[in-house]
C-alpha positions in Angstrom: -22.5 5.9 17.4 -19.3 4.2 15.8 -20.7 0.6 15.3 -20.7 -2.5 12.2 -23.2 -4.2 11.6 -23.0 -7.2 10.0 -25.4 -9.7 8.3 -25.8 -12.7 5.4 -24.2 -15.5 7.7 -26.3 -19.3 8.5 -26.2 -22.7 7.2 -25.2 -24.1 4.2 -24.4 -26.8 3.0 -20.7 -27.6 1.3 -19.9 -26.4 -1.7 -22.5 -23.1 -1.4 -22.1 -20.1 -0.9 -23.4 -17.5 1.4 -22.2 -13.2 1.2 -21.7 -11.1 4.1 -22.3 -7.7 4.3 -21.2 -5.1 6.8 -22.5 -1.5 6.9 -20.7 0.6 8.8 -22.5 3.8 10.9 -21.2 6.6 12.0 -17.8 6.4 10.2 -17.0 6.4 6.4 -15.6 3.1 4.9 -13.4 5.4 2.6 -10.2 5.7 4.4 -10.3 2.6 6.5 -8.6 -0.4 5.0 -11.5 -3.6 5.7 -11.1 -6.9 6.8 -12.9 -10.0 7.4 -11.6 -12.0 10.1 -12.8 -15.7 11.7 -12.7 -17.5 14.8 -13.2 -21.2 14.9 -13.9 -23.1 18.1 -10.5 -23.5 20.3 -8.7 -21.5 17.3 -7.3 -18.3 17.1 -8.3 -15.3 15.6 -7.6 -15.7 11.5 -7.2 -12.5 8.7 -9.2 -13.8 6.1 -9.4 -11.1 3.6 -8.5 -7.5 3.6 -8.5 -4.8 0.9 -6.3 -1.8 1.7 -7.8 2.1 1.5 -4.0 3.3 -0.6 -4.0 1.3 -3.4 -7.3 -1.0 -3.2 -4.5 -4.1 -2.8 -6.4 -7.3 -1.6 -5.2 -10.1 0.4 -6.5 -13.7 0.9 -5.2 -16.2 3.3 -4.4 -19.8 1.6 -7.1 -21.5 3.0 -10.0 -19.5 1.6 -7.9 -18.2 -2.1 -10.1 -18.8 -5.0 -13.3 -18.9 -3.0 -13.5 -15.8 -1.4 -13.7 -12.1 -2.8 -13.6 -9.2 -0.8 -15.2 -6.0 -2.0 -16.4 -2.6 -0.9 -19.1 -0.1 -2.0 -18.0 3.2 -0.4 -21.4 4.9 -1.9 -23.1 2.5 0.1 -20.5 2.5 3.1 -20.6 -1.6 3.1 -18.0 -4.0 2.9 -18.7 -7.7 1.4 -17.5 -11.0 1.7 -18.4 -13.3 -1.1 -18.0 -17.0 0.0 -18.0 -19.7 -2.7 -17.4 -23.3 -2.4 -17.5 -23.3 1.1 -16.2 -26.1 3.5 -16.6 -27.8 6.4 -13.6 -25.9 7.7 -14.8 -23.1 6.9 -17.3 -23.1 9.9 -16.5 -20.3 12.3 -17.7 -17.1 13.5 -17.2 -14.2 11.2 -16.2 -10.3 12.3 -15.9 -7.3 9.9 -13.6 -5.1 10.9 -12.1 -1.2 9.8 -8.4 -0.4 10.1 -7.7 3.7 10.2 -4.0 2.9 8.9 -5.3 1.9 5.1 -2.7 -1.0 5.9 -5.2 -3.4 7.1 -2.7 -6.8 7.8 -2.2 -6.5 11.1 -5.3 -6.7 13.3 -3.7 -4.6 15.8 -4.7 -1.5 13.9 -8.0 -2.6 13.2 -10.3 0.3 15.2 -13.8 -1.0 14.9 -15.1 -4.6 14.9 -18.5 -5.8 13.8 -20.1 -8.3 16.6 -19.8 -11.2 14.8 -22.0 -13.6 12.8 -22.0 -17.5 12.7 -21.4 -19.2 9.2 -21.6 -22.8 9.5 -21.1 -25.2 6.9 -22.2 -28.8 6.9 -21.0 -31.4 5.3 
């Protein structure tokens, strides 16, 4: 059973911070590049943050650089997404996802996706 399960998203309010974890079954995190994508209402599918498997290489998108940290814990098979200083905008439902390349920027070679958890930030 290949699955990702995902958990740490809710309220908040602006300006905390919430971290999402992903444990991953049935696969090992260790060769996968990871990535946290987001889907806001009548928006399309966003990279947020991905860490590649090669060279442990990280990316952020502009709108979340600063506040967010992506991380891994291959000993534990579980990715993390550390949120700080969220936003309004930053409301959306969140998926962690596995890519078997190691490249991890193009979510067309992501393999496994997590079902997704709502984060929603008031204001």
């Amino acid at each position: 059973q290949v699955q990702l399960v995902e958990s740490g998203g809710g309220l908040v309010q602006a300006g905390g911070s919430l971290r999402l974890s992903c444990a991953a079954s049935g696969f090992t995190l260790d060769y996968y590049a990871i990535g946290w994508f987001r889907q806001a209402p009548g928006k399309e599918r966003e990279l947020v943050s991905c860490i590649s498997s090669s060279d442990g290489s990280t990316y952020y998108a502009d709108s979340v650089k600063g506040r967010f940290t992506i991380s891994r814990d291959n000993a534990k098979n579980t990715m993390y997404l550390q949120m700080n200083s969220l936003k309004p905008e930053d409301t959306a439902v969140y998926y962690c996802a596995t890519d078997s390349s190691g490249w991890g920027f193009d979510i067309m070679g992501y393999d496994y996706w997590g079902q997704g958890t709502q984060v929603t930030v008031s204001s």
